[in-house]
N, C-alpha and C positions, 0 to 999 in steps of 0.2 A: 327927912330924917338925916341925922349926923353920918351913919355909917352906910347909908343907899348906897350901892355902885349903879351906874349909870352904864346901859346897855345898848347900842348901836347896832342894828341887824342890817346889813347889805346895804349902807349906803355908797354903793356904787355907779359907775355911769351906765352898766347896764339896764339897771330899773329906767332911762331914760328912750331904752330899744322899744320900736312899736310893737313887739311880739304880744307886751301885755295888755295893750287893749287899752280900753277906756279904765279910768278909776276915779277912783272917789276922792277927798280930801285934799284940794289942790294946796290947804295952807301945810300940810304933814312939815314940811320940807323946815320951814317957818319955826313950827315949832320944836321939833329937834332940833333946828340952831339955838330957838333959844334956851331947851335943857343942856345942850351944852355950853354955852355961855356960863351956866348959873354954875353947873359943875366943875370949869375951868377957875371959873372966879373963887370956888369956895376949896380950889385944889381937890377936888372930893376924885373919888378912883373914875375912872371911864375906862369902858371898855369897847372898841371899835371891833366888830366883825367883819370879816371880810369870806363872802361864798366863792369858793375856787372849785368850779365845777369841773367835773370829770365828764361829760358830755361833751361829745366832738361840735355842734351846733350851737353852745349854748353862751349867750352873752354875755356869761360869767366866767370861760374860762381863762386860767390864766393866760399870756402872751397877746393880747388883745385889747383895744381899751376899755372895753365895759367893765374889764375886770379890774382898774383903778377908782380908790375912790375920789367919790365927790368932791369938787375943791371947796364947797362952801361948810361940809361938815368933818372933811379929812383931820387925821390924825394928826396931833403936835408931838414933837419929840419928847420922851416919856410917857406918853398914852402907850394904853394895853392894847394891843392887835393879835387877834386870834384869828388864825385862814381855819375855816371849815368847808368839807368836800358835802355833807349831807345836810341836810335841813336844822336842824339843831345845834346850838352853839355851845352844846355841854357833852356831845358826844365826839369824842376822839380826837380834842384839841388840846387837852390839859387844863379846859378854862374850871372845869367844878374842883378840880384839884387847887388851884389860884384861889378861886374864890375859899373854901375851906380853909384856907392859909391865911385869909384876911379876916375869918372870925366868921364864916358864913352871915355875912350881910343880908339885907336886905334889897333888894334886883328893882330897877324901874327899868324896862324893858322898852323900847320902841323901835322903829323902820317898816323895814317891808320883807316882804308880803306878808300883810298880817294873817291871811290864811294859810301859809304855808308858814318861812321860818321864825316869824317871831311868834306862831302861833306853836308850834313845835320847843322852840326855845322856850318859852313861858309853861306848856304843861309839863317837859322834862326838869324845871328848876323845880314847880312847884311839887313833883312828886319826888324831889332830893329834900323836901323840906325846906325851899329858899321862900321866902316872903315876894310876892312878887306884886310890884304897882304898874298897871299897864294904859298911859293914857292913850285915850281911845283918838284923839287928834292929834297925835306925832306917831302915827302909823298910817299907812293908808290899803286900798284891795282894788282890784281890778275886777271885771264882769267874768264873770266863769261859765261858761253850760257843763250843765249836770247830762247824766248818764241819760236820762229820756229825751235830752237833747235841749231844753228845754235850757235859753237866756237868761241868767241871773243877773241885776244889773248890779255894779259895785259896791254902791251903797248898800244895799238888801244883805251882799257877803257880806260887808265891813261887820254891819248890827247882829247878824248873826252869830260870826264869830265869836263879837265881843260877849255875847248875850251865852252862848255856850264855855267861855272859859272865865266869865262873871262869876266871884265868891269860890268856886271850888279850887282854881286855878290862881286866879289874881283879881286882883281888889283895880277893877275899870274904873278909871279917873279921868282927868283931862291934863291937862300943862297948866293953867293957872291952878289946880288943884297943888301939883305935885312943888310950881315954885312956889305957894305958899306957905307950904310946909319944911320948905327948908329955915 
């Protein structure tokens, strides 16, 4: 769509730290390069997040290098970059006020962790009312154990997610969906 903004969650180099295990989607990477490619090429808005944790251990804080981003999906001069300290890239950065500024668009969401912030950032748009498209192959999850202790492998997270914030939340697509629709 003409007026999608294109949304970036923590492509940084700490997603690269073995803290997070095994995960799913090894092409994720692949295809958020090539949603941004199409978005560069068509000038369309991006928006680059970047998690700047408050946590004294955490890979993501600033001073550190996990807290730089990626160089294959890093930001170009004049891309939007928003630092957020919590899970959500709409809360307490200024970005829902931008986006309102720009005609409350239409959000295509990807990165990581899709069970944590881009799954956070996608339920907090879509309960602001933002349209949100979230392909389900330019995000990716890692293995989690749940509270009985009990091994989820990443894959099994990835689908459930998606499958829990399918239609209410955001309309689950893939990347050749979303570049054929531009």
């Amino acid at each position: 769509m003409a007026d999608d903004v294109l949304i970036l969650i923590d492509q940084q180099k700490a997603m690269e730290h073995p803290v997070w295990g095994p995960r799913n989607n090894p092409q994720a990477e692949a295809n958020i390069g090539r949603l941004l490619d199409a978005w560069r090429r068509r000038r369309a808005p991006i928006v680059h997040v970047k998690h700047d944790s408050t946590e004294p251990h955490s890979p993501f804080r600033p001073g550190q290098e996990g807290n730089d981003f990626l160089p294959a999906t890093a930001p170009l001069a004049g891309e939007i970059v928003v630092a957020k300290t919590v899970h959500s890239a709409l809360i307490g950065t200024g970005l829902a006020a931008r986006l309102e500024q720009m005609g409350h668009p239409s959000l295509v969401v990807c990165g990581v962790l899709l069970a944590n912030s881009v799954e956070a950032t996608v339920r907090v748009a879509a309960n602001m009312g933002f349209t949100v498209r979230l392909p389900a192959d330019a995000c990716w999850s890692c293995d989690k154990r749940d509270l009985t202790g009990r091994l989820w492998p990443a894959e099994d997270v990835h689908q459930l997610t998606l499958a829990l914030l399918d239609g209410e939340y955001a309309q689950v697509t893939t990347t050749d969906a979303v570049l054929a629709s531009l």
